[in-house]
C-alpha atoms as an extended CHARMM CRD file, in Angstrom:
* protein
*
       169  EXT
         1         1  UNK       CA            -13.1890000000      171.5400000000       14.9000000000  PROA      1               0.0000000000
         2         2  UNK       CA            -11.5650000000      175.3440000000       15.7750000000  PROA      2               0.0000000000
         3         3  UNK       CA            -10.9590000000      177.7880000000       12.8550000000  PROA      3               0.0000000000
         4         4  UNK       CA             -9.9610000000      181.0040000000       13.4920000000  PROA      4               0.0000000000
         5         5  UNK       CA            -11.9300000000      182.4850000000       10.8170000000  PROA      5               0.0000000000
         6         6  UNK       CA            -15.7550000000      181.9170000000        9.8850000000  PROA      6               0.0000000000
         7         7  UNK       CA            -17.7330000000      183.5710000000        6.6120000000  PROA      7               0.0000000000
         8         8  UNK       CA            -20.8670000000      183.7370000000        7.0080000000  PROA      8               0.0000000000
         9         9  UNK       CA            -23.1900000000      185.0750000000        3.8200000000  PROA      9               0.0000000000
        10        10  UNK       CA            -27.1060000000      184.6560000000        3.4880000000  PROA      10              0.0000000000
        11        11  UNK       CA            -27.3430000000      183.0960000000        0.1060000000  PROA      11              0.0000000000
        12        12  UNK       CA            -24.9550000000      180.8010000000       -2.4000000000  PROA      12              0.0000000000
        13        13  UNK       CA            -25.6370000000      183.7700000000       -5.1910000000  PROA      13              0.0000000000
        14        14  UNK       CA            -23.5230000000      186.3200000000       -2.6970000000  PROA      14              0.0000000000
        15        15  UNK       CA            -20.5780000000      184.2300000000       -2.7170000000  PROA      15              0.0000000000
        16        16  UNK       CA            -19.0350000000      180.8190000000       -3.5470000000  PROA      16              0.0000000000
        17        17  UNK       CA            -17.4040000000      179.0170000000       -1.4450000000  PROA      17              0.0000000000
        18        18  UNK       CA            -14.5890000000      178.4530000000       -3.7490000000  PROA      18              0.0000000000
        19        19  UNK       CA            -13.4360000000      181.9890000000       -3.5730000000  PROA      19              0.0000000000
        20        20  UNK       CA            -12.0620000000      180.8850000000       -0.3310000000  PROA      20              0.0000000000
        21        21  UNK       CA             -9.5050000000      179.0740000000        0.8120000000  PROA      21              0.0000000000
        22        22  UNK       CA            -10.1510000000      175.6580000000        1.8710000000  PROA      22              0.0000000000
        23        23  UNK       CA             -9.3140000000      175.6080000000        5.5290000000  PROA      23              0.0000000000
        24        24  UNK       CA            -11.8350000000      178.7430000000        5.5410000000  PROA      24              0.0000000000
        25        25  UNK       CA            -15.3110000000      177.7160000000        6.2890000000  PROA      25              0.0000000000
        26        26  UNK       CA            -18.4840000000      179.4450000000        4.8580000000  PROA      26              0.0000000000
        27        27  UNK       CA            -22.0450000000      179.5120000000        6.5000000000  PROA      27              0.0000000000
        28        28  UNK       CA            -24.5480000000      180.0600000000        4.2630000000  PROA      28              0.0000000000
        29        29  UNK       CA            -27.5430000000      181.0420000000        6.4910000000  PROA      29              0.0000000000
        30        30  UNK       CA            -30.3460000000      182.0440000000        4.6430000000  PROA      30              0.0000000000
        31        31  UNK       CA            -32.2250000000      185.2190000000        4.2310000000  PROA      31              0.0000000000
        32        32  UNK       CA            -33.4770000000      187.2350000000        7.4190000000  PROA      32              0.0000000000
        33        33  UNK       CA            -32.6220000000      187.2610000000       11.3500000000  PROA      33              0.0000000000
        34        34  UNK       CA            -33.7520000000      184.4450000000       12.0190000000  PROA      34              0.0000000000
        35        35  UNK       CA            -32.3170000000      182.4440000000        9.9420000000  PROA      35              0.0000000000
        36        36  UNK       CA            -28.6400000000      184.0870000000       10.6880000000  PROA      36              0.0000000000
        37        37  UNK       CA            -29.0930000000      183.5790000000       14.2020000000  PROA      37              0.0000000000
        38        38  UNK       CA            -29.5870000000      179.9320000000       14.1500000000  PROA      38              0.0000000000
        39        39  UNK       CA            -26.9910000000      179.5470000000       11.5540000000  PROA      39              0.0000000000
        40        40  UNK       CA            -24.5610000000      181.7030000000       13.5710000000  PROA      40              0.0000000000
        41        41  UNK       CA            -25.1880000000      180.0540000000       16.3010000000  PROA      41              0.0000000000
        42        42  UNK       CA            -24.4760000000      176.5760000000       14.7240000000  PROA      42              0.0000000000
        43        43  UNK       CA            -20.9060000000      178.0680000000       13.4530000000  PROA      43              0.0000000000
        44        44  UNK       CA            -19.9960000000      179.0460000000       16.8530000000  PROA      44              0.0000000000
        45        45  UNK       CA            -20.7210000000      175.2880000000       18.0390000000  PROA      45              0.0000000000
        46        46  UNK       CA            -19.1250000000      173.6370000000       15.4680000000  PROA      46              0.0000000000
        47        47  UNK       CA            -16.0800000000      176.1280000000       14.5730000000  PROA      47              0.0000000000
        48        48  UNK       CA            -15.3780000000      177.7670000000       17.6550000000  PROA      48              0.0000000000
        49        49  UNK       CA            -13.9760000000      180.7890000000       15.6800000000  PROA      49              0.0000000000
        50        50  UNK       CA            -12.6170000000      183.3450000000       16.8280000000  PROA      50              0.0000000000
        51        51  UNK       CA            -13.7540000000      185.7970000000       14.1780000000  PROA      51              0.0000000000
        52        52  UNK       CA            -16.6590000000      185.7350000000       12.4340000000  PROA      52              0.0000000000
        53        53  UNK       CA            -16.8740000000      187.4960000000        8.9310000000  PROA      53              0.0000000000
        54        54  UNK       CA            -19.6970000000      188.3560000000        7.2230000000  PROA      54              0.0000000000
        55        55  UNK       CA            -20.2630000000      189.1360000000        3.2720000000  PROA      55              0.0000000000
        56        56  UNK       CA            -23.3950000000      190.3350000000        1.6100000000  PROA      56              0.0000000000
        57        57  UNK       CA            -25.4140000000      192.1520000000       -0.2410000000  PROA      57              0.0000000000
        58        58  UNK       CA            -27.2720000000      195.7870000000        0.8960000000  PROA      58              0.0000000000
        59        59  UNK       CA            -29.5060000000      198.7610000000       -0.4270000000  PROA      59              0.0000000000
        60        60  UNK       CA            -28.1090000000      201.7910000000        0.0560000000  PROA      60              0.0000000000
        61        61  UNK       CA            -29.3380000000      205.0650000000        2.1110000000  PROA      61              0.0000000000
        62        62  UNK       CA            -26.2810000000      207.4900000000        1.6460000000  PROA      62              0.0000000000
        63        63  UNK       CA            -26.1350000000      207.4330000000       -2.3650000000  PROA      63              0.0000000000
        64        64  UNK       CA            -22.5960000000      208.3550000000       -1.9800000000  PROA      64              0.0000000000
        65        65  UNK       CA            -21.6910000000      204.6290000000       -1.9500000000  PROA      65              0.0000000000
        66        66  UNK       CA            -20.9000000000      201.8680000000       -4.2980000000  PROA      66              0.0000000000
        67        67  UNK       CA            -19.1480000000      198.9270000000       -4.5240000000  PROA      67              0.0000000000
        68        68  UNK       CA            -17.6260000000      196.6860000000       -1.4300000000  PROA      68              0.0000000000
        69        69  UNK       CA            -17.6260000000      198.6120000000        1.2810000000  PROA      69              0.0000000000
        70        70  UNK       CA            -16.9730000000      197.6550000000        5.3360000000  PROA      70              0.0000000000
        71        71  UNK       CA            -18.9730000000      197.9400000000        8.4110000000  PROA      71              0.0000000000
        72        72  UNK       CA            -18.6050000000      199.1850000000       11.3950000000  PROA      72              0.0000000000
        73        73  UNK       CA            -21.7570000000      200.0710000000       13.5850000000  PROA      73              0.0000000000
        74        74  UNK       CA            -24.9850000000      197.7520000000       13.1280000000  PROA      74              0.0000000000
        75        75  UNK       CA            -28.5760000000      198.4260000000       14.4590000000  PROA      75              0.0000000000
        76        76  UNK       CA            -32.2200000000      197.0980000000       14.0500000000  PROA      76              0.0000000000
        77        77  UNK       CA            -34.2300000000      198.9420000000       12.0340000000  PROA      77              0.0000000000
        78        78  UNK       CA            -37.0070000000      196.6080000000       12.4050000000  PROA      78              0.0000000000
        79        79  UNK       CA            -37.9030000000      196.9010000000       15.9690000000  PROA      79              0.0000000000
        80        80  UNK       CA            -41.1850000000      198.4360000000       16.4070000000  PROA      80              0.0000000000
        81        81  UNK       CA            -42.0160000000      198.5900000000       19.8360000000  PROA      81              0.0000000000
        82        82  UNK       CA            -43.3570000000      202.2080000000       20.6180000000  PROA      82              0.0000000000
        83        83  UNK       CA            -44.6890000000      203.3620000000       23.4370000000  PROA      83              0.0000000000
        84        84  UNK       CA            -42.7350000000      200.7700000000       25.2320000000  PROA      84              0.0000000000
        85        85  UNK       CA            -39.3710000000      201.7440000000       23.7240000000  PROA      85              0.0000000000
        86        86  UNK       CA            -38.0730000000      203.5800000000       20.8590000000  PROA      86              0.0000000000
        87        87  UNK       CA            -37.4400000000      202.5270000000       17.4120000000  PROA      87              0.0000000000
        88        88  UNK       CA            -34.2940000000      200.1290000000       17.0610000000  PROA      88              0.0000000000
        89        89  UNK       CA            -34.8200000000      198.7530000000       21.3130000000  PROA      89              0.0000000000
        90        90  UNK       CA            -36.3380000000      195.7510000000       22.1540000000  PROA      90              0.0000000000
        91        91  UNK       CA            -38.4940000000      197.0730000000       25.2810000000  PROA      91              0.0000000000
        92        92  UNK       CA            -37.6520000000      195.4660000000       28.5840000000  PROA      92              0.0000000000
        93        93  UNK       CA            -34.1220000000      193.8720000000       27.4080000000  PROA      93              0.0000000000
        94        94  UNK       CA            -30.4240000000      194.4600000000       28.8080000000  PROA      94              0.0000000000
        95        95  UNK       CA            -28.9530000000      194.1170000000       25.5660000000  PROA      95              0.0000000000
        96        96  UNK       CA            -27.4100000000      196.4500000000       23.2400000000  PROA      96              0.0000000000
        97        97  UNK       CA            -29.3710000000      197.7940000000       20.4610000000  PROA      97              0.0000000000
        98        98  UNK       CA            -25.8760000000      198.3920000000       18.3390000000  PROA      98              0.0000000000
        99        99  UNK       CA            -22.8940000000      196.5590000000       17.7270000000  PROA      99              0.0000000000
       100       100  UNK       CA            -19.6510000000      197.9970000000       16.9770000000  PROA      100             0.0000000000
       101       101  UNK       CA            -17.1010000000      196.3420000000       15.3230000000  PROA      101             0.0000000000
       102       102  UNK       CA            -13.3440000000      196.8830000000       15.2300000000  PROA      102             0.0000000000
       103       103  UNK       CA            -12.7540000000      198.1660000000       11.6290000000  PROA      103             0.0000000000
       104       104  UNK       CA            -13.5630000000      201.1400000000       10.0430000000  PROA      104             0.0000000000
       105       105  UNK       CA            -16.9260000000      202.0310000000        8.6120000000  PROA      105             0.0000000000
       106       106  UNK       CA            -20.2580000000      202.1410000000        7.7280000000  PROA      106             0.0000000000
       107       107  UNK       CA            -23.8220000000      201.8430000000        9.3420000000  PROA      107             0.0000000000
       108       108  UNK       CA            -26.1920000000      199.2000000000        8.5200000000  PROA      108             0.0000000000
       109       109  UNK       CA            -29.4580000000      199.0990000000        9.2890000000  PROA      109             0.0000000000
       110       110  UNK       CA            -30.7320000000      195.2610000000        9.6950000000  PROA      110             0.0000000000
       111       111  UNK       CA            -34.4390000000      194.3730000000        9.5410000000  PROA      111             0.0000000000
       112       112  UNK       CA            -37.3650000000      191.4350000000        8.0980000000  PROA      112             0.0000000000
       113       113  UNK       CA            -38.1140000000      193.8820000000        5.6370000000  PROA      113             0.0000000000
       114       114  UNK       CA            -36.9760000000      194.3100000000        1.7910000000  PROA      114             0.0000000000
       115       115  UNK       CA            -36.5340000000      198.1960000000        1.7710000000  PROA      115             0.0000000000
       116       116  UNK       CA            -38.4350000000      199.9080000000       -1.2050000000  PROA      116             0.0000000000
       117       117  UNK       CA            -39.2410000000      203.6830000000        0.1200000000  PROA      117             0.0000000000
       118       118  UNK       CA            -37.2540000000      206.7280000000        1.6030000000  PROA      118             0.0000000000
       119       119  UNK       CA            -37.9040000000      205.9410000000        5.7770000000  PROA      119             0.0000000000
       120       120  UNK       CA            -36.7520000000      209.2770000000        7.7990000000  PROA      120             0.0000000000
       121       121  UNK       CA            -35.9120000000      207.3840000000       10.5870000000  PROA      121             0.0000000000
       122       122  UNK       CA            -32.8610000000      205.5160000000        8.4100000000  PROA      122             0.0000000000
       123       123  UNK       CA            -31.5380000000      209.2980000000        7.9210000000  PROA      123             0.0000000000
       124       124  UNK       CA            -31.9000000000      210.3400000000       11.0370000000  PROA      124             0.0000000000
       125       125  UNK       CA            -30.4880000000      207.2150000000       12.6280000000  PROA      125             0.0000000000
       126       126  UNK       CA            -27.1160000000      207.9170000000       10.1150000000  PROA      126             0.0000000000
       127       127  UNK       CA            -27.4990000000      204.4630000000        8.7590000000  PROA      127             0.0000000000
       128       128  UNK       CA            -25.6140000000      204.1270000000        5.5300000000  PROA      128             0.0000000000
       129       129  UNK       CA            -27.1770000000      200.9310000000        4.2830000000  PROA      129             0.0000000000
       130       130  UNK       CA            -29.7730000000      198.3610000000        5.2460000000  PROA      130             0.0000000000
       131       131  UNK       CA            -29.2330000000      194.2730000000        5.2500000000  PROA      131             0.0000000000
       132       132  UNK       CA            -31.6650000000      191.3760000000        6.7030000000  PROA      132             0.0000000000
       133       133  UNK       CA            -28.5810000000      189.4100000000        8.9320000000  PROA      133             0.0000000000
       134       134  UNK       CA            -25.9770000000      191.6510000000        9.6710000000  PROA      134             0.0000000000
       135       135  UNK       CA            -27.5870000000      192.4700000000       13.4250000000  PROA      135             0.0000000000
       136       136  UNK       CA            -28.3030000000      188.7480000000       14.0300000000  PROA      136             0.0000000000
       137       137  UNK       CA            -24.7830000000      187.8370000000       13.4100000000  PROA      137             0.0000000000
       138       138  UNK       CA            -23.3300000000      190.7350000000       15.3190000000  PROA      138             0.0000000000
       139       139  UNK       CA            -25.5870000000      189.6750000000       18.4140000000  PROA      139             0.0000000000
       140       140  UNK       CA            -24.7750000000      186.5560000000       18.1650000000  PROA      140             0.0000000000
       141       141  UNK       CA            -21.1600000000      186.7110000000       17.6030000000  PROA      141             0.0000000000
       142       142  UNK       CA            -20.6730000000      189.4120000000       20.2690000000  PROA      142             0.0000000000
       143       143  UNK       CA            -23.0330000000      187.7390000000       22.9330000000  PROA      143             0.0000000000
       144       144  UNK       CA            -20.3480000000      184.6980000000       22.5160000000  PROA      144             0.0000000000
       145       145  UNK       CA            -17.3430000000      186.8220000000       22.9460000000  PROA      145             0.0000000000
       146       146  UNK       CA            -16.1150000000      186.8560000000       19.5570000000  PROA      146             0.0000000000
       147       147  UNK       CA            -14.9490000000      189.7180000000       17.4040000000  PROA      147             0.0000000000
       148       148  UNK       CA            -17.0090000000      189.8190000000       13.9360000000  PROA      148             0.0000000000
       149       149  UNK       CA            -16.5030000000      191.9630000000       10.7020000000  PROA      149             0.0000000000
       150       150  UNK       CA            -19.2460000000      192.8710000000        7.7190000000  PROA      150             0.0000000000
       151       151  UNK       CA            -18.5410000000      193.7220000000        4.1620000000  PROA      151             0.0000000000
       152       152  UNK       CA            -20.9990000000      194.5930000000        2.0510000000  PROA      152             0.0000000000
       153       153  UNK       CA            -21.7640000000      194.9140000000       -1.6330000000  PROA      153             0.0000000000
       154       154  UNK       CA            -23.7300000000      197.8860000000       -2.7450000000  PROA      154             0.0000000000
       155       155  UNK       CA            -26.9660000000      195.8280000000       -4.8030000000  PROA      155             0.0000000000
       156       156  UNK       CA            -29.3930000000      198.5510000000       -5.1940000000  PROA      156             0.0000000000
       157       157  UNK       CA            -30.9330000000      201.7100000000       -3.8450000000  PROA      157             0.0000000000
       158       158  UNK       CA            -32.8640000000      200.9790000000       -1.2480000000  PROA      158             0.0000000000
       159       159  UNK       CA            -36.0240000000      202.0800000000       -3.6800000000  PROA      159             0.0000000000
       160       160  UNK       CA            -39.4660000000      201.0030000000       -5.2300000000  PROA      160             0.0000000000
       161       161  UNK       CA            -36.8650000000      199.1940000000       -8.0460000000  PROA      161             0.0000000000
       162       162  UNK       CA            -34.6800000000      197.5710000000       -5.1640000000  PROA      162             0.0000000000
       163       163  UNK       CA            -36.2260000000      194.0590000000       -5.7030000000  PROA      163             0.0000000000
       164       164  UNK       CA            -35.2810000000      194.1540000000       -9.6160000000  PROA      164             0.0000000000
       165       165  UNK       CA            -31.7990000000      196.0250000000       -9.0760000000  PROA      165             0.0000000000
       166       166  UNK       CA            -31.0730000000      193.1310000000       -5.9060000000  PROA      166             0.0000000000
       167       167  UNK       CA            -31.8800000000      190.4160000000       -8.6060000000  PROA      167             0.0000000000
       168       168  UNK       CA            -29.9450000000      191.3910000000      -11.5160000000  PROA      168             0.0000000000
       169       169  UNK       CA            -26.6920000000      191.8800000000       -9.4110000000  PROA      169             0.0000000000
């Protein structure tokens, strides 16, 4: 079945499906990379979108921010693979370490990890927020030729209170 349009969101709690219309399908995935590969993946197969929106929750970096904001530039924060590459590269691999999409933006930082302490490397990298799916989706989406697009909802700080703050919004 083709749709033009796919949301994708980790968890029920980040949206309901009924805030959509119903010729607008949404993917729950689950939390992590993993997870939002496969279920990206399984979108693709079955929907054959050609754009691929996600919606979720994030911690923020730059305290500047609140509320929905968009994405536009996505990398791994996760990727520890020193000395054989840097921070953010999978060592030995072709593929981009950043996605782009076409809208305006933000930086998002995607990784495994719940983030609950200041990390340099996020400032230094100008990432904006951090996420667990965006880069899976992006990868995904762009390694099938289709265009993708990521707003996200400002949950918490990105702090040692992060898991409480995540919760209660």
């Amino acid at each position: 079945m083709k749709k033009s349009v796919v949301v994708m969101v980790a968890l029920e709690d980040e949206f309901a499906a009924e805030m959509l219309p119903a010729n607008i399908p949404i993917v729950y995935s689950g939390i992590g990379k993993v997870n939002a590969s496969i279920a990206t993946f399984k979108a693709i197969h079955q929907y054959r979108p050609t754009l691929i929106v996600n919606y979720g929750t994030v911690g923020k970096i730059n305290l500047n921010l609140s509320g929905l904001i968009p994405i536009q530039k996505v990398i791994q924060r996760d990727i520890m693979a020193e000395p054989l590459a840097p921070r953010g590269t999978v060592p030995f691999s072709s593929k981009p370490n950043h996605f782009i999409s076409d809208k305006d933006g933000f930086v998002c930082g995607t990784g495994d990890s719940f983030v609950t302490q200041k990390d340099l490397w996020l400032l230094e990298n100008g990432v904006d927020v951090v996420d667990m799916e965006l880069f899976a989706i992006a990868a995904v989406a762009s390694d099938s030729g289709i265009a993708w697009a990521s707003y996200k909802f400002i949950s918490d700080e990105a702090n040692e209170s992060s898991g409480q703050e995540w919760s209660s919004q």
